[in-house]
C-alpha positions as CSV (number, residue, x, y, z in Angstrom):
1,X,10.9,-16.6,3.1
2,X,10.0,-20.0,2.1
3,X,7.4,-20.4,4.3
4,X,5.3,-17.4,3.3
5,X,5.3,-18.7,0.2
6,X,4.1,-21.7,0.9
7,X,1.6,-20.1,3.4
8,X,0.3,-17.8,0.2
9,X,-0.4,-20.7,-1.7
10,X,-2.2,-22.8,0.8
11,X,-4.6,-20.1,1.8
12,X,-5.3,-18.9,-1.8
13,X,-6.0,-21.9,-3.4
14,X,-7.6,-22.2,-7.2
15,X,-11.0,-22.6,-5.5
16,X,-10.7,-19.1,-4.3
17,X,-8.9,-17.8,-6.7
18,X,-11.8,-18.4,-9.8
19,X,-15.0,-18.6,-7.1
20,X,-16.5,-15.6,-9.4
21,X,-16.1,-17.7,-12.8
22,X,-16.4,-21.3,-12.0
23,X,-18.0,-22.9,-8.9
24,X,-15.2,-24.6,-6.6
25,X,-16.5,-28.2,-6.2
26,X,-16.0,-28.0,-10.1
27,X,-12.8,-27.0,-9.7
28,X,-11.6,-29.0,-7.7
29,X,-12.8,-32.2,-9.2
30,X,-11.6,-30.8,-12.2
31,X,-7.7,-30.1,-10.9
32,X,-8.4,-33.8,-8.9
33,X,-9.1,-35.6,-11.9
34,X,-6.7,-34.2,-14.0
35,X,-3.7,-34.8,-11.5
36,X,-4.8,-38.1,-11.4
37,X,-4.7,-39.3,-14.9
38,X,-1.5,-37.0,-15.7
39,X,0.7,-38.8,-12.5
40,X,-0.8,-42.4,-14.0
41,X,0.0,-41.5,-17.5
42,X,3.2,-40.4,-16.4
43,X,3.8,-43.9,-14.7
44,X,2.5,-45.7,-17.1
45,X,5.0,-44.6,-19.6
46,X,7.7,-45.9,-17.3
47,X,6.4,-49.6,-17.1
48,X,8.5,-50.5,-20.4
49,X,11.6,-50.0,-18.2
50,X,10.4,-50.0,-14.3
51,X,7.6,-52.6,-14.6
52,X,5.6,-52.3,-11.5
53,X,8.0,-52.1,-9.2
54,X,7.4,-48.5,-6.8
55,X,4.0,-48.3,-8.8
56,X,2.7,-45.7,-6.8
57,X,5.4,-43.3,-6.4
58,X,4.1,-40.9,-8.4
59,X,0.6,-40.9,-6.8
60,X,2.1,-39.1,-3.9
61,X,3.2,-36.2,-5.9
62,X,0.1,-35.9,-7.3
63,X,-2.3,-35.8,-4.2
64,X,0.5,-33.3,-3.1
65,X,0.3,-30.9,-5.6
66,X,-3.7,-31.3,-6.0
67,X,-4.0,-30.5,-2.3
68,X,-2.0,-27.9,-2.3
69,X,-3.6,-26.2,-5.7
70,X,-6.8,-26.8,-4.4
71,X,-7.6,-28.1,-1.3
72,X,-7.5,-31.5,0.5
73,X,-10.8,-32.8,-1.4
74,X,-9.3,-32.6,-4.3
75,X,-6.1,-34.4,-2.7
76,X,-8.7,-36.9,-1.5
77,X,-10.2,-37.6,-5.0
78,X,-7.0,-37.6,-6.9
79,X,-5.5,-40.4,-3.9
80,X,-8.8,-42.8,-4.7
81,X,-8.7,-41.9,-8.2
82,X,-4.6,-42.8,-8.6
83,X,-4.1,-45.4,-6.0
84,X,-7.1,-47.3,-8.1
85,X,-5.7,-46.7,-11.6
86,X,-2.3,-47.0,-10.8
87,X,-3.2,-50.5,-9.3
88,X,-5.5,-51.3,-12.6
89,X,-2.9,-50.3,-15.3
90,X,0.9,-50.7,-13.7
91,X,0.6,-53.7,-11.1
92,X,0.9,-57.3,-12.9
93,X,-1.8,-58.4,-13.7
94,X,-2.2,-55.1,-15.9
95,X,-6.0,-54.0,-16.9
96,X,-7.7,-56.3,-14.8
97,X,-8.4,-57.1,-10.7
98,X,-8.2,-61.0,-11.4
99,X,-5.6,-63.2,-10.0
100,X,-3.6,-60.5,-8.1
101,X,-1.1,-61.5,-5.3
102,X,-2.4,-60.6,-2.2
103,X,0.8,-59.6,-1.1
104,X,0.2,-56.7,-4.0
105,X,-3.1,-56.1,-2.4
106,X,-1.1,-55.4,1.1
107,X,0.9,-52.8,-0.9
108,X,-1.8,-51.0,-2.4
109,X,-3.2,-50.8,0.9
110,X,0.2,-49.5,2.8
111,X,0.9,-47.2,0.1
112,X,-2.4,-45.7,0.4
113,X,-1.8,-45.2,3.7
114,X,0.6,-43.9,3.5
115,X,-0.6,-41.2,1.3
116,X,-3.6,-40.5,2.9
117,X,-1.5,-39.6,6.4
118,X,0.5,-37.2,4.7
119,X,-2.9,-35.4,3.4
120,X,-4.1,-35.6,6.5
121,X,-1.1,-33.7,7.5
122,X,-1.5,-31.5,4.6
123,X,-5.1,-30.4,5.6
124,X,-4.7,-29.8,9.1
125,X,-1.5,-27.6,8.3
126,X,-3.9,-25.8,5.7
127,X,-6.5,-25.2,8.9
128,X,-4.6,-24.0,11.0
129,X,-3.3,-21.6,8.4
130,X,-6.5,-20.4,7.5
131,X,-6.8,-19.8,10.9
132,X,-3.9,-17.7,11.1
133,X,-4.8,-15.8,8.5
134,X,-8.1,-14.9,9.2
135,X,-7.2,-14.0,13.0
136,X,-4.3,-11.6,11.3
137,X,-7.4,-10.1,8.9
138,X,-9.0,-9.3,12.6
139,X,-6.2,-8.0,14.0
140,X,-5.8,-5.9,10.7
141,X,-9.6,-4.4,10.7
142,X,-9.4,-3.6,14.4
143,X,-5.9,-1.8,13.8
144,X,-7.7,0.2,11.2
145,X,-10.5,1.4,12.6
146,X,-8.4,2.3,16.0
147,X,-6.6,4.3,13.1
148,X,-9.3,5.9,11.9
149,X,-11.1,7.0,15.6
150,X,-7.7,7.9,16.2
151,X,-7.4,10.1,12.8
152,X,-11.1,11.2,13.9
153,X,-10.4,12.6,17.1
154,X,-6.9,14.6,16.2
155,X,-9.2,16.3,13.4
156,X,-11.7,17.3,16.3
157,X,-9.3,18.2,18.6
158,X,-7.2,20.5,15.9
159,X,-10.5,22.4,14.6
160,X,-11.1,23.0,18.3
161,X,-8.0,24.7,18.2
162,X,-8.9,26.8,15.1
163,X,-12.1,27.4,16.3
164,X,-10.6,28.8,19.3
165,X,-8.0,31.1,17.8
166,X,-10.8,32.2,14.9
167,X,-13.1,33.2,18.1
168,X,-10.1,35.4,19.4
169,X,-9.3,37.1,15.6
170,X,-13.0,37.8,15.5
171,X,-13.4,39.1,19.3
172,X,-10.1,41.3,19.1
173,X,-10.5,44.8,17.8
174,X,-6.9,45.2,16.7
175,X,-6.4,44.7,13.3
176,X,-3.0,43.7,14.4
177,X,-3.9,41.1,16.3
178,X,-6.4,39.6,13.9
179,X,-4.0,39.5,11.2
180,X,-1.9,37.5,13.4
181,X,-4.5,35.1,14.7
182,X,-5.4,34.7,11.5
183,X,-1.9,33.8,10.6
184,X,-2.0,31.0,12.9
185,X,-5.0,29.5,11.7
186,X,-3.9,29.3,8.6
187,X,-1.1,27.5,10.2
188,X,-3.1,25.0,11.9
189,X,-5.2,24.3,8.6
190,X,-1.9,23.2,6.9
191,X,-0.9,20.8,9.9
192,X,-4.5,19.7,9.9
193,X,-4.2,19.1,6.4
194,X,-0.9,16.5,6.7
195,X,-2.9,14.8,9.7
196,X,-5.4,14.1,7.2
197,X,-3.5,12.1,4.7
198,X,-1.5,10.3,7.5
199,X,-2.2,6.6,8.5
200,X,-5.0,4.9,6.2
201,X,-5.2,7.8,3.8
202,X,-1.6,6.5,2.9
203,X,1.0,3.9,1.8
204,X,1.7,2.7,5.8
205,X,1.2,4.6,8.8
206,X,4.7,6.7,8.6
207,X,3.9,8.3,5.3
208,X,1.9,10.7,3.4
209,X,1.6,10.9,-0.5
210,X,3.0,14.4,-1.3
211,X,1.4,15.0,-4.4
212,X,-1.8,14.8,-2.9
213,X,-1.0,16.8,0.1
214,X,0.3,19.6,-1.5
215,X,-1.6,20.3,-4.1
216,X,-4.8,20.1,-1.9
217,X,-2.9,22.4,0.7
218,X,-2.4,24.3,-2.5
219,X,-6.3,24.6,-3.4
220,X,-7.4,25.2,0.1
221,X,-4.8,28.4,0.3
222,X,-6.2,29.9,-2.9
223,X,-9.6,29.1,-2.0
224,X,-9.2,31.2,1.2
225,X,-7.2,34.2,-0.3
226,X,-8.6,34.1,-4.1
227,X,-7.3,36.8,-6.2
228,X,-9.2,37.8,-9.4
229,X,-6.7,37.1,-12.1
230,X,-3.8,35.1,-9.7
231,X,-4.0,31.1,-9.8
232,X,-2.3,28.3,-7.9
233,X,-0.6,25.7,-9.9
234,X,0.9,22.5,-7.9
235,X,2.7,19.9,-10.1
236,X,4.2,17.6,-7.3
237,X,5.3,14.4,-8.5
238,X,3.9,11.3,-7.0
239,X,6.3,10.6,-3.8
240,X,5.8,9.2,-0.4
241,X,7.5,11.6,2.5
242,X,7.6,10.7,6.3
243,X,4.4,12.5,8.5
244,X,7.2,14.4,9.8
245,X,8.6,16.1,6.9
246,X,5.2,16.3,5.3
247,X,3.9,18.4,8.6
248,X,7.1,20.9,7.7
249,X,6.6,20.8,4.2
250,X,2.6,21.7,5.0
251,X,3.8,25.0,6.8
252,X,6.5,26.2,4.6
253,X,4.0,25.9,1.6
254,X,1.5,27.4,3.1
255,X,3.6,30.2,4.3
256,X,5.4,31.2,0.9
257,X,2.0,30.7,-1.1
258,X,0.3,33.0,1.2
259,X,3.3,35.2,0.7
260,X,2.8,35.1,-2.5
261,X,-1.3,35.7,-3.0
262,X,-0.9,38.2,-0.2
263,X,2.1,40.4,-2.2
264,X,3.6,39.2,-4.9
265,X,0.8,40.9,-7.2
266,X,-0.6,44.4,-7.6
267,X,-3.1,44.9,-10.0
268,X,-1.5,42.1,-12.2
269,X,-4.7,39.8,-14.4
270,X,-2.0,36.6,-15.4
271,X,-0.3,36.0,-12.2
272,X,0.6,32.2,-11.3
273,X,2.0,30.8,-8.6
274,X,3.5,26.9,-9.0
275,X,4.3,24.6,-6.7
276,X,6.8,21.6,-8.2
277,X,9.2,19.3,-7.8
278,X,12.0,17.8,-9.3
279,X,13.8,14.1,-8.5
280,X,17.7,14.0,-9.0
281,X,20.3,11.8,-8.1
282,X,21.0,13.7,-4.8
283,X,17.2,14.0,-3.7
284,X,14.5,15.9,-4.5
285,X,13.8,20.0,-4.9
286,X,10.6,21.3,-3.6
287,X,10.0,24.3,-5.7
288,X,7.9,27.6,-4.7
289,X,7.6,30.2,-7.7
290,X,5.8,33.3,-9.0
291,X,5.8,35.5,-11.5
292,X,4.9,38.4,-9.3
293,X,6.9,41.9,-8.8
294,X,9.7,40.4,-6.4
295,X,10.5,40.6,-2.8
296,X,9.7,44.2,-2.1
297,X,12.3,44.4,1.6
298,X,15.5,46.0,2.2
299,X,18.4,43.9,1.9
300,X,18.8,44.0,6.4
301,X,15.5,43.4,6.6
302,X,15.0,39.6,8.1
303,X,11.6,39.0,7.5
304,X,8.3,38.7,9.5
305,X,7.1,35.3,11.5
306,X,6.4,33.7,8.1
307,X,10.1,33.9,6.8
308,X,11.3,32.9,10.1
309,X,9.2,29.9,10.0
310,X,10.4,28.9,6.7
311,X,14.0,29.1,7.4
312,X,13.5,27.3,11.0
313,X,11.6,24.5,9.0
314,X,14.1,24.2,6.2
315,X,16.7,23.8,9.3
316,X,14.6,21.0,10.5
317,X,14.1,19.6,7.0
318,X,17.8,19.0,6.8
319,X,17.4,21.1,3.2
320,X,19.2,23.7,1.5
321,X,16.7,26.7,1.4
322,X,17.9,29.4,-2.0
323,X,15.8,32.3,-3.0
324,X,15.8,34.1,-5.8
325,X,14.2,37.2,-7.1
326,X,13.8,39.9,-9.5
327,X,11.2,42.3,-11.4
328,X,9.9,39.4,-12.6
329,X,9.3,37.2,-10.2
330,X,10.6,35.2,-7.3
331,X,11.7,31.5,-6.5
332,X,12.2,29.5,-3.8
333,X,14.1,25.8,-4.1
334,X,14.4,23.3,-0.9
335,X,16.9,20.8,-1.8
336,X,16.3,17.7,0.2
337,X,18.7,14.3,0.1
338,X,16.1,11.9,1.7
339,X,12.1,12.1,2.1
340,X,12.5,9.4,4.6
């Protein structure tokens, strides 16, 4: 964990980080000078007590940190700048370069040194991090737009499909099987939809953003069957779902809004349809509703291909499917534990 720390910090540097407000020579001289005074001050303070012995301990810290903040120039500027200083105004003689022992001169020299090796060590460390990060940014760009071709060509291959099967409906002359081709179409155009919001539409690769999907699935459906005096409402709170459960999500939807614009509604001039949901502690309810005149079936009767799709989905789901309904309308819950 450490370590990516560290590596976030030496690639995005205060250089970087303020390019669009001051240039980054300036701020880097300005974070190399003020390291240097601060670490010499700080010294300084201690020659009452340590006089000039380990004068130039603090000098390391300070090309340390200056390198790190902002790059190995400013490291380089605050080691001259320090090293020099430090030597001036903590090594006896203080405030003057006359009469020094050479043996201090052979310190300043080592110590410097010294330092400088472990910038040295510093920048190539930052290099080849910079490196690493910009090979990983290539990696990244090619990974998205294989994503994206990818995402292309699975649009183009499913509205091949529903060209196709719309070719069929139209070439057919039984009204039978147009209604059922055009059943499926719809069907494709709601698994088309989740394809769409899959990959770099989303959060990661695995999920889709269900408030998004559904309500566009939502607008698409009343689009294709608008009603004069019947709107689609979707309030579907912001949550990520896997591409899986979005894809079964997409066709039940689609299926009981259809329902719904299809019979639901007579002659009726205030009919809504919502689509919700609602978070609790044991997951979350997916929730279908209308205002409309009921479920109009006897109580054998098990439905057509759309019910059985919904129940077989809601199986898959792992969900708890209840449907209720009266003269004044019908609801449909889908109680989910996990989205995952």
């Amino acid at each position: 964990m450490w370590g990516c720390v560290i590596k976030r910090i030496l690639h995005h540097r205060l250089p970087e980080r303020w390019s669009g407000y001051i240039p980054p020579a300036i701020v880097e001289l300005v974070v190399a000078v003020g390291f240097a005074f601060i670490v010499v001050a700080a010294r300084a303070s201690l020659n009452p007590i340590a006089a000039d012995r380990a004068p130039y301990a603090f000098s390391f810290l300070g090309v340390v940190l200056a390198a790190v903040l902002a790059g190995w120039r400013a490291g380089l500027i605050t080691l001259v700048l320090a090293q020099v200083l430090t030597f001036y105004v903590v090594v006896q003689p203080r405030w003057s370069f006359d009469k020094v022992d050479p043996d201090r001169f052979a310190a300043f020299f080592i110590a410097t040194a010294s330092v400088a090796l472990i910038l040295l060590i510093i920048a190539l460390y930052q290099r080849e991090v910079a490196k690493g990060v910009l090979e990983r940014e290539k990696r990244m760009d090619l990974l998205t737009r294989a994503l994206e071709e990818i995402d292309h060509r699975t649009r183009n291959n499913y509205q091949t499909v529903l060209a196709l099967v719309q070719l069929q409906g139209q070439r057919s002359k039984d009204a039978g099987v147009q209604e059922a081709l055009r059943q499926v179409a719809d069907r494709i155009k709601a698994v088309t939809k989740a394809t769409e919001h899959l990959g770099v539409r989303s959060d990661d690769i695995g999920t889709v953003r269900l408030r998004a999907h559904l309500c566009e699935l939502c607008e698409q459906v009343e689009r294709g069957l608008s009603r004069d005096g019947v709107s689609v409402h979707c309030d579907v709170e912001d949550l990520t779902v896997s591409t899986e459960k979005a894809i079964y999500l997409s066709i039940i939807v689609n299926e009981l809004v259809t329902n719904a614009l299809k019979h639901a509604f007579e002659d009726s001039s205030d009919g809504v349809i919502r689509v919700a949901s609602e978070q609790h502690a044991k997951g979350v309810t997916i929730i279908v509703e209308d205002n409309g005149r009921g479920l109009q079936m006897p109580a054998n009767d098990k439905g057509g291909l759309g019910t059985r799709l919904v129940d077989r989905f809601a199986k898959e789901l792992g969900c708890k499917h209840e449907v209720m309904s009266s003269a004044s309308g019908t609801t449909h819950r889908l109680e989910m534990r996990s989205l995952a």
